[in-house]
C-alpha positions as CSV (number, residue, x, y, z in Angstrom):
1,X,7.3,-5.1,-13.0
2,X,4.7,-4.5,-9.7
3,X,5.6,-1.7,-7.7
4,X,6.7,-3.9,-4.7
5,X,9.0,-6.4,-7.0
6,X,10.6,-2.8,-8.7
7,X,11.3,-1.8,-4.8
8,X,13.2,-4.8,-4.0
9,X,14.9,-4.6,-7.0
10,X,16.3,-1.3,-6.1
11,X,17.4,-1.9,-2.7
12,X,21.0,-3.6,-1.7
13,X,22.8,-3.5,1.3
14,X,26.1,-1.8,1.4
15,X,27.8,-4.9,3.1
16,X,26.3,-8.3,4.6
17,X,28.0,-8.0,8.3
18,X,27.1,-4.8,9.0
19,X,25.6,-3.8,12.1
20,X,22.0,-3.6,12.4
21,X,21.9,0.0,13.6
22,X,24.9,2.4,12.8
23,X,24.9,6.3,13.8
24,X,28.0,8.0,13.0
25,X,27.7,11.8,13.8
26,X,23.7,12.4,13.2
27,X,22.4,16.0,13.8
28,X,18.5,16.7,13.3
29,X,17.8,20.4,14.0
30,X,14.5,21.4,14.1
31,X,14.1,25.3,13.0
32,X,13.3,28.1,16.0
33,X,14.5,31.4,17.6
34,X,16.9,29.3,18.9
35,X,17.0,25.9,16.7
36,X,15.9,22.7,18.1
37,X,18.9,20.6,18.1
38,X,17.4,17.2,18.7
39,X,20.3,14.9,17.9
40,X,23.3,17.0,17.9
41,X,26.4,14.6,16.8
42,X,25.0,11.2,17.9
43,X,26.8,8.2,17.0
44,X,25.6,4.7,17.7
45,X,26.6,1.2,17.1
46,X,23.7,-1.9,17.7
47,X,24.5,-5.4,16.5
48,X,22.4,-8.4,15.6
49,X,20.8,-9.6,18.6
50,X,21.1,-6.8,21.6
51,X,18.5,-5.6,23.3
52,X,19.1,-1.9,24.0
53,X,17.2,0.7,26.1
54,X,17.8,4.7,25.1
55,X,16.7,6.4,27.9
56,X,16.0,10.3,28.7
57,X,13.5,12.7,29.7
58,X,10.7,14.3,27.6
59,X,12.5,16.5,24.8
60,X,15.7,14.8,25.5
61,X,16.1,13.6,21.4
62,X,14.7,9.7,22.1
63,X,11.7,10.5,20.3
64,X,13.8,11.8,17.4
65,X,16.1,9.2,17.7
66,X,13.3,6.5,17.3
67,X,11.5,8.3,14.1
68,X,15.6,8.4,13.0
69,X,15.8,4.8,13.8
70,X,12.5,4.0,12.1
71,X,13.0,5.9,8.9
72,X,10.2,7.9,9.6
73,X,12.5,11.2,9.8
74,X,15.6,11.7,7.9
75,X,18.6,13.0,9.6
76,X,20.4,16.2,8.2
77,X,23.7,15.0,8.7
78,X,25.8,12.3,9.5
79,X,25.4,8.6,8.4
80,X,22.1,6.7,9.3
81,X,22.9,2.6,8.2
82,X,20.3,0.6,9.2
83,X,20.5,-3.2,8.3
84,X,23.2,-2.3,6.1
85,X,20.9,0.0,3.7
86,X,22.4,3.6,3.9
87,X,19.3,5.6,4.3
88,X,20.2,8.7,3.5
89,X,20.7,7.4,0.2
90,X,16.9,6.1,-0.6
91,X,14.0,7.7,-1.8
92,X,10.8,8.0,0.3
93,X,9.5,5.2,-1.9
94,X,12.3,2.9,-0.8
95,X,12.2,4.3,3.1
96,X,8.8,2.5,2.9
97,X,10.2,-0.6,1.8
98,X,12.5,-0.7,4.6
99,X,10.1,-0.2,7.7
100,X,7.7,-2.6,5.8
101,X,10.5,-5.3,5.4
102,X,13.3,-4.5,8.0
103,X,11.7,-2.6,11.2
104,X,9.0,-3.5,13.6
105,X,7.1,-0.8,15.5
106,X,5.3,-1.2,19.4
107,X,4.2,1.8,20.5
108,X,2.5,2.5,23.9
109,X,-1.0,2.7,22.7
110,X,-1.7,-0.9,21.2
111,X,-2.9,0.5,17.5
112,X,-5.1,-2.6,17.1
113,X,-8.7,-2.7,15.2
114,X,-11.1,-3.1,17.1
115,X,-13.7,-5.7,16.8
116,X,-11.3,-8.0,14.7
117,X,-9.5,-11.0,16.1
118,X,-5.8,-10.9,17.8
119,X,-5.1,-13.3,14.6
120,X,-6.8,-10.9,12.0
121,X,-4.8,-8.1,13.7
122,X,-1.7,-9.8,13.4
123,X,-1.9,-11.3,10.2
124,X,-2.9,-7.5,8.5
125,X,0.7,-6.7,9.7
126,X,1.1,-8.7,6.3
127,X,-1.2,-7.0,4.1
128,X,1.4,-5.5,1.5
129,X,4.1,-8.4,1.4
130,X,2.6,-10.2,-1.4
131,X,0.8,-13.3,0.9
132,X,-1.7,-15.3,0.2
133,X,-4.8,-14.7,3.2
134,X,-3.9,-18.3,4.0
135,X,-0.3,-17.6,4.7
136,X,-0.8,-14.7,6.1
137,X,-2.5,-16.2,9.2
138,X,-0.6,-18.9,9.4
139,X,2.4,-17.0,10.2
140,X,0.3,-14.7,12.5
141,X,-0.5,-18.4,14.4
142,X,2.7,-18.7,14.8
143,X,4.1,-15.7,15.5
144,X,1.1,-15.3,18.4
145,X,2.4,-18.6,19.5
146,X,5.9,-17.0,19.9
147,X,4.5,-14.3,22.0
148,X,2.5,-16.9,23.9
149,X,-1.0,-16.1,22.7
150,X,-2.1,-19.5,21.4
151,X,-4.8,-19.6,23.3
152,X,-6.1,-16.0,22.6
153,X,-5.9,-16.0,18.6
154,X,-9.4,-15.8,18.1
155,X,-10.2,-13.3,20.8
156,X,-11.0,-9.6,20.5
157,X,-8.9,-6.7,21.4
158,X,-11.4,-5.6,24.0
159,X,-11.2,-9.1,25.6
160,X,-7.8,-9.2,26.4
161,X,-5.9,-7.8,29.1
162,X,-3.6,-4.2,28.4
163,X,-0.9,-7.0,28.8
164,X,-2.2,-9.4,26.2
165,X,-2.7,-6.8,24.2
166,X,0.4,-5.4,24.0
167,X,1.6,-8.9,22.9
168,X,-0.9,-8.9,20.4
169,X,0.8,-5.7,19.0
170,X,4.4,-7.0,19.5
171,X,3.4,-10.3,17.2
172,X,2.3,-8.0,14.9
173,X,5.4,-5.9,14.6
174,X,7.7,-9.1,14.6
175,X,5.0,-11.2,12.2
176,X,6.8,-9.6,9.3
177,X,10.6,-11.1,9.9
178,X,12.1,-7.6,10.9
179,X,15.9,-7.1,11.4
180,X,15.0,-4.5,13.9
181,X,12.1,-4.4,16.7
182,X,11.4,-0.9,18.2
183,X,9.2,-0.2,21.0
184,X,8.1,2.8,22.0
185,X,7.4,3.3,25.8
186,X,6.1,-0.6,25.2
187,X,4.9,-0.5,29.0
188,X,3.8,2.8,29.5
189,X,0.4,1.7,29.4
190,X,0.3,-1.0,31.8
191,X,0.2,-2.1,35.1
192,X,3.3,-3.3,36.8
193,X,2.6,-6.8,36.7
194,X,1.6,-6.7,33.0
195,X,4.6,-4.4,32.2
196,X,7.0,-6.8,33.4
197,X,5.5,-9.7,31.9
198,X,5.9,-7.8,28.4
199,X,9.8,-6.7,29.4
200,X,10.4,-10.3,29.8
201,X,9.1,-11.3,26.3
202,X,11.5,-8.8,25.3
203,X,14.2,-10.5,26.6
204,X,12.8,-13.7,25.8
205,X,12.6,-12.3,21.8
206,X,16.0,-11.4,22.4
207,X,17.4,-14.5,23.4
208,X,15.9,-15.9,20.1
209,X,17.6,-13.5,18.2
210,X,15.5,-10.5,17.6
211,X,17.4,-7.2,17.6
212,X,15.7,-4.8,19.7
213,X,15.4,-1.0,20.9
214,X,13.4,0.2,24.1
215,X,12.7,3.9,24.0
216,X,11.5,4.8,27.6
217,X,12.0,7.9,30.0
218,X,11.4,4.8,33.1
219,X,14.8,4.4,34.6
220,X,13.0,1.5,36.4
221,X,12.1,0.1,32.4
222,X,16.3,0.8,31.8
223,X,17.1,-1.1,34.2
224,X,16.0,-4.0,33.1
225,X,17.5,-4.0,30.4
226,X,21.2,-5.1,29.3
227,X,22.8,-2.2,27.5
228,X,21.3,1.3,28.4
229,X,21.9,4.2,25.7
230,X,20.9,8.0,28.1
231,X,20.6,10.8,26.1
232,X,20.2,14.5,27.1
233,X,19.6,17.8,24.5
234,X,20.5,15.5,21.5
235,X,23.5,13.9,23.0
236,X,25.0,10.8,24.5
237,X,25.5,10.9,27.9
238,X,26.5,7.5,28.4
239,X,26.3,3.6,27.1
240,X,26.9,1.3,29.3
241,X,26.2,-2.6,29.5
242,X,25.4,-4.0,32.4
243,X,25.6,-7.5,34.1
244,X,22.5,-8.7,34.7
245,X,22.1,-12.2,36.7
């Protein structure tokens, strides 16, 4: 049995209808003279579908929150569920299977390789799933097409604008089929016209379904967005959903 098939094998949601994120009670303390309590009782509920911005100053617990989110740091307590695998309860070989097969990742900086098309970059988002080279760009076609870069596949990253770019990065993070998108300060890096050309593929994404998590310290970023999650020193401050015309 190949490593990847022995993966799948091995991982099972605990229940179909779950939501795609649930927190209940997380605490990650980081060790100090005093302890770093970076999420300190969280609990969090996302379904299928939202589009949700966690908001709060540097050193708030986002940042934690996000690597939490992402599988990329495991919580010390409290249940982390995302996509209806219970993470806590994985190995680190199965954690991997997850963010290759259930999360997406944008990050401020763009991540791609230089001197290789927007198509190349998007179709190595496919690498490990198994793919034939053939199939793997042609769902990179049209996932670029999604993202509304059919006219750019074949360009390199340094001749596309920090906007197109960033698309170029988001294709590759959705390419795969995630459950869950995650974006990281997604327009930290641009300017204000190409920032808000990239929130609105956001919502556009989310309108088609995509299930997806801002994390931003840009109240002006927030509130664009429909449901904004602010946390301060590890907790909750509010969650609130807001009617947006």
């Amino acid at each position: 049995m190949s490593m990847q098939t022995e993966t799948a094998a091995t991982l099972s949601p605990t229940a179909v209808n779950d939501p795609v994120v649930l927190l209940e009670d997380v605490r990650r303390v980081y060790p100090g003279q005093p302890p770093v309590r970076a999420l300190d009782g969280v609990s969090l509920e996302i379904n299928a579908g939202e589009l949700v911005g966690v908001v709060g100053p540097s050193g708030s617990g986002k940042t934690t929150m996000l690597n939490v989110l992402g599988t990329l740091d495991r919580a010390d307590a409290g249940l982390v569920q995302i996509d209806g695998y219970d993470v806590s309860s994985l190995s680190d070989r199965q954690l991997s299977a997850i963010r290759a097969r259930r999360v997406g990742f944008v990050f401020q900086q763009f991540f791609l390789a230089p001197g290789v098309s927007a198509l190349d970059n998007v179709a190595d988002g496919l690498l490990y799933s198994g793919l034939s080279r053939h199939r793997r760009r042609a769902r990179a076609r049209q996932t670029l097409t999604r993202v509304g870069l059919a006219d750019r596949m074949h360009h390199k990253p340094n001749e596309l604008s920090g906007g197109q770019r960033q698309r170029v990065a988001v294709a590759r993070a959705l390419v795969g089929k995630p459950s869950l998108l995650l974006a990281d300060e997604p327009t930290g890096a641009l300017d204000s016209t190409s920032g808000a050309a990239v929130l609105k593929l956001l919502h556009e994404l989310r309108d088609g379904g995509t299930t997806i998590v801002v994390i931003t310290h840009d109240h002006n970023v927030a509130a664009e967005l429909p449901r904004q999650v602010h946390i301060l020193d590890g907790k909750i401050e509010s969650d609130e959903r807001v009617s947006q015309i």
